[in-house]
C-alpha atoms as one frame of an Amber mdcrd trajectory, in Angstrom:
protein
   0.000   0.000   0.000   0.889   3.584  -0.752   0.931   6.390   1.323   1.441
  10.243   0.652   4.684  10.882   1.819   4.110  14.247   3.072   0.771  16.538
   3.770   0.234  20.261   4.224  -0.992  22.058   7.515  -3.813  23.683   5.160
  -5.178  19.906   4.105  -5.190  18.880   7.995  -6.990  22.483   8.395  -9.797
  20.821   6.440 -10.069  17.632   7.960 -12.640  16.348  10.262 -11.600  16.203
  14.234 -10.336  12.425  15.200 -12.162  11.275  18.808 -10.850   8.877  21.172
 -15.085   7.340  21.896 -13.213   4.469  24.481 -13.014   4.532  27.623 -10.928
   7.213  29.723  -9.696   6.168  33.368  -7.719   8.760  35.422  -4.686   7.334
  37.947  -3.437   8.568  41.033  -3.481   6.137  43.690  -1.357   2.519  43.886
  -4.648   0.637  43.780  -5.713   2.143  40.849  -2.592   1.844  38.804  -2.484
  -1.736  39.813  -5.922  -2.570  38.423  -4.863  -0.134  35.831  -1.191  -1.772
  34.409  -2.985  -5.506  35.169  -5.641  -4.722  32.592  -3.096  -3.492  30.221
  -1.053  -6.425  30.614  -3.517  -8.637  29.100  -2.283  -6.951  25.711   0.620
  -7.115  23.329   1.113  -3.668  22.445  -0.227  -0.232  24.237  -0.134   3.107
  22.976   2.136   5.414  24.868   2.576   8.845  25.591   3.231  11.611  27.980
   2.550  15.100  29.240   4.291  17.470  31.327   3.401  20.905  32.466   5.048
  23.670  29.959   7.037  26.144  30.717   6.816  29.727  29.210  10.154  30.960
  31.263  13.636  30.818  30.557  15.750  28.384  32.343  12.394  26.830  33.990
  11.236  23.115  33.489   8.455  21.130  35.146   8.309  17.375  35.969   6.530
  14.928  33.756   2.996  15.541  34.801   1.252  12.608  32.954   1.757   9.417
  31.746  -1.037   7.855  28.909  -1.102   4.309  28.486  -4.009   2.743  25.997
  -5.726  -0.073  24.340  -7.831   0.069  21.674 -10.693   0.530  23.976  -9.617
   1.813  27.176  -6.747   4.921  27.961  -5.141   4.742  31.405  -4.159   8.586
  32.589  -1.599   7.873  35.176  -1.004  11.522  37.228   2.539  10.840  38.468
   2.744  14.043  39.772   0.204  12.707  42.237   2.143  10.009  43.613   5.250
  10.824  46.121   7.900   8.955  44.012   7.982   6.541  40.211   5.886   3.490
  41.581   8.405   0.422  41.062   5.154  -1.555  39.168   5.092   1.007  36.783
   8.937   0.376  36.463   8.311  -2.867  36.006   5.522  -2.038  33.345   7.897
  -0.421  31.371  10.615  -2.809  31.168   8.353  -5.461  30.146   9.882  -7.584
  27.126   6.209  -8.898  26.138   4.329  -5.507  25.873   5.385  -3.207  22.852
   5.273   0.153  23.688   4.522   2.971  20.581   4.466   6.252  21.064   5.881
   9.405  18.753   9.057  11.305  19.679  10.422   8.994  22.590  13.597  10.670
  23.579  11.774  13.869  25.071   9.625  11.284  27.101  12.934   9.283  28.204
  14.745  12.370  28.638  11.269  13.428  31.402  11.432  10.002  32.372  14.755
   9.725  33.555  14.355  12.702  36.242  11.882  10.727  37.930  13.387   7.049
  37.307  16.628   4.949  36.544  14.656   3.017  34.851  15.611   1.843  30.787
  12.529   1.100  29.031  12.264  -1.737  27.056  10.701  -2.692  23.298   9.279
   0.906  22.627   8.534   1.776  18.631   9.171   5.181  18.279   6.860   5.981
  14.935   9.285   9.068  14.009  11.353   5.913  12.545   8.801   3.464  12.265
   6.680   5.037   9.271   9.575   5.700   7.270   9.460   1.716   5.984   6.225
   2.927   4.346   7.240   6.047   2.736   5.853   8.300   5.261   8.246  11.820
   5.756   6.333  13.472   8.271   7.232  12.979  11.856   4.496  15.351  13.541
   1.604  12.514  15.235  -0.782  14.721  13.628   0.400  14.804  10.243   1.094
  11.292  10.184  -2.565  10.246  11.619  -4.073  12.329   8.693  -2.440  10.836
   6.170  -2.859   7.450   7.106  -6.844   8.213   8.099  -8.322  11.561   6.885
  -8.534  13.104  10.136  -6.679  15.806  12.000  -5.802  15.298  16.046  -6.638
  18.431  17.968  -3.540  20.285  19.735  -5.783  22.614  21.145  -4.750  21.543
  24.414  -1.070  20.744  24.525   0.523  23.933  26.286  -1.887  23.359  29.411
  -1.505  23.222  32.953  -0.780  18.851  32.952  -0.245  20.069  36.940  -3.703
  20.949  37.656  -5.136  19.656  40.595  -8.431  17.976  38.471  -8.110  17.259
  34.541 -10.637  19.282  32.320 -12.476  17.034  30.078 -10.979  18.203  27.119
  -7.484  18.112  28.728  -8.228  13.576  29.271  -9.426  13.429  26.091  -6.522
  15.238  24.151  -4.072  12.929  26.322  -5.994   9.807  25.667  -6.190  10.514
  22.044  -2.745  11.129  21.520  -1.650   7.525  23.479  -4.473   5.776  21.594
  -3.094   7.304  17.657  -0.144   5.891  18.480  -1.242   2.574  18.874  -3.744
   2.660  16.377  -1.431   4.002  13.501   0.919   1.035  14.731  -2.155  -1.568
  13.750  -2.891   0.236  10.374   0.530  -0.124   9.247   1.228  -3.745  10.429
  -2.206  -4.876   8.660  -0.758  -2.853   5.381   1.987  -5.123   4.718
């Protein structure tokens, strides 16, 4: 199968909105992240992503706020900034051999990561890489999502406060959609072969 190779902001412009419709469940307790990362485990890959609070100051950078983890159906919103240090079973989680982890752009998320962990995540697809087997040049997740399926992701809410003390609802579902793209872009090229 072919695939554009690049696309213009102007053509995403035009596209209709892309909605994560599954289900969104927000973290912040060990209980909770336990059910959470047991469900997940049930599956052989998981989308992937992260948020952190931004910074509109020189020389000032925040913690990684937010970490996404989805299914197809269901997107975990883990609020690390909630808990008082990395939970080891999310540690685990994320060294886990059996569990493929895709997400877009991983070296800023290791790079976050590694202030709040040691840890050295294991069998992670970046898709930066990944879609240039099929001819894809674009490395945005938006831009790569509406080439492969005629929709545009919303960044609407990117640069806000991941810190908050409650999520908005359109702050879960931005984070959810971007974890659950990932994954689903990873299935719609791996069926293309």
């Amino acid at each position: 199968m072919n695939f554009n190779k690049t696309i213009t902001n102007e053509a995403v412009a035009t596209m209709p909105k892309e909605v994560f419709s599954g289900r969104i469940i927000v973290v912040y307790t060990k209980e909770k992240l336990e059910e959470a990362l047991s469900y997940l485990s049930t599956y052989s890959e998981i989308g992937f992503d992260t948020e952190t609070r931004p910074s509109f100051t020189k020389n000032s950078n925040y913690k990684m706020s937010l970490m996404q983890l989805a299914s197809e159906d269901t997107c975990y919103l883990i609020r690390l900034n909630k808990f008082k240090k990395f939970p080891k079973i999310l540690e685990s989680f994320l060294k886990n051999k059996n569990i493929v982890k895709i997400g877009l752009s991983l070296r800023d998320d290791f790079n976050k990561l590694h202030s709040l962990t040691n840890v050295s995540p294991d069998n992670f697809i970046d898709l930066q890489q990944y879609v240039f087997k099929y001819g894809i040049e674009e490395m945005s997740l938006r831009k790569i999502y509406a080439i492969l399926f005629g929709k545009k992701i919303s960044k609407s809410k990117q640069l806000s406060n991941w810190d908050s003390e409650f999520l908005s609802w359109p702050q879960m579902c931005y984070a959810a959609l971007d974890a659950w793209s990932c994954l689903r872009i990873y299935h719609f090229l791996e069926k293309s072969k």
